[in-house]
Phi, psi and omega in degrees: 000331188291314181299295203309316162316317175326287194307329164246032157272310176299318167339281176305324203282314178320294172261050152265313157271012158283320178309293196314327179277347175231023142293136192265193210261008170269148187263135203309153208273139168287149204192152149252097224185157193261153213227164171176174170130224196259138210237111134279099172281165170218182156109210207280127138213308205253019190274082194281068146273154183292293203297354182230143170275349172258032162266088150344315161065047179255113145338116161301335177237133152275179168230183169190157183198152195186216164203136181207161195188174158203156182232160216224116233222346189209201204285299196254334178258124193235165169241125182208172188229174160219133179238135199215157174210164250186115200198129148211154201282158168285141189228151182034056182301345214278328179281341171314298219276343164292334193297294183310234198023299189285330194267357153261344171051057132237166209296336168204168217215115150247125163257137169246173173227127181244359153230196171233192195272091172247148179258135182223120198228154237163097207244103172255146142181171175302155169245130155233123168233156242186126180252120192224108173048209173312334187270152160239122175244144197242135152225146166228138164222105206265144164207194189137221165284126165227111202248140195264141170246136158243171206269183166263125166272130156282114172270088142251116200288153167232112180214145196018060190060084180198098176316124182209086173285138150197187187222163117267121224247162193281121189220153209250149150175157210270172187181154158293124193226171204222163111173168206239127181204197187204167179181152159268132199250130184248128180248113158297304163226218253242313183258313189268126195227136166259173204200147168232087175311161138236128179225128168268115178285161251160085139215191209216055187307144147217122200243147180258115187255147191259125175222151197254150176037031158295087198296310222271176168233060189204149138123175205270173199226101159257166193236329181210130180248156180196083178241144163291144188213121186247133157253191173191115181258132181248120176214130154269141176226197171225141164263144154244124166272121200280192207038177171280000000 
């Protein structure tokens, strides 16, 4: 994952000083427009060891979608947000639920999940961008409010038929988030434009979680999550560019 950031930050820097020599003297157009596509997640979030709590039990892929725009005050600099939001599904329950098992020493352990892991981020920062012919190439660096959701695990015990449902419950909290990224906008006609972002994400949630009907006092138990969680959002979008 380390190369593939490599490989499109040199990528992007690379046309971007190719750009410079055939930019022309107009100023990149202010715009607006809606975004989507593919979520890499990474850090201890998607990592299912039982014995450590700062495993997640996290899908690495997702998705995101969103709205971002900038409005553009000089030749090359401009101020624009993002507002985006982030969803990945629980992965490998399968290992949860043998850990309860051995470590409640009862006859059988099921875990479900009925949500996921979402992200809602509300992103301001500068933009430079270099207008080349029909291309515009965008860099940013964005941060702001991030706010988190985890999903609910139900665990349901079963021992000598007797049903002992319980959970970890869906819990919420806020946090400061970054991220930096860079992309090209191609104008299809005179306003409308399409587009390909790469952005590398940031932020460092520390949520207090909460759990329900726990008789026992073994088996794993989290209370608190506090990890750093990075993605790479790869999005195509459409833009409408405001001027002539």
């Amino acid at each position: 994952m380390k190369k593939i950031i490599l490989f499109v930050a040199v990528g992007f820097i690379s046309l971007t000083a190719f750009a410079q020599d055939d930019a022309t003297t107009d100023k990149p157009k202010s715009f607006i427009g809606v975004t989507g596509g593919y979520t890499n997640l990474m850090g201890n979030i998607i990592k299912s060891d039982y014995s450590n709590n700062s495993s997640g039990y996290a899908n690495s892929m997702g998705y995101n979608t969103g709205i971002d725009g900038a409005y553009y005050f000089s030749k090359y600099v401009g101020i624009g947000g993002v507002f985006s939001f982030a969803s990945f599904s629980a992965a490998n329950l399968q290992s949860m639920s043998d850990g309860y098992k051995n470590d409640f020493d009862v006859d059988s352990v099921s875990v479900t999940v009925t949500t996921k892991y979402n992200f809602y981020n509300f992103f301001v920062g500068p933009y430079f961008s270099i207008p080349v012919k029909k291309f515009t190439i965008d860099l940013r660096v964005l941060g702001g409010l991030t706010l988190m959701n985890t999903p609910e695990f139900d665990i349901f015990i079963e021992d000598g038929g007797k049903p002992h449902p319980c959970a970890q419950n869906i819990s919420h909290g806020s946090s400061f988030g970054s991220q930096l990224g860079a992309g090209i906008r191609y104008s299809i006609t005179k306003n409308i434009a399409i587009k390909l972002n790469a952005d590398y994400y940031l932020t460092d949630p520390n949520i207090t979680i909460h759990n329900s009907n726990r008789v026992a006092n073994v088996g794993r138990l989290v209370t608190n999550y506090h990890e750093t969680i990075t993605m790479l959002n790869v999005n195509l979008g459409l833009a409408y560019q405001f001027g002539k």
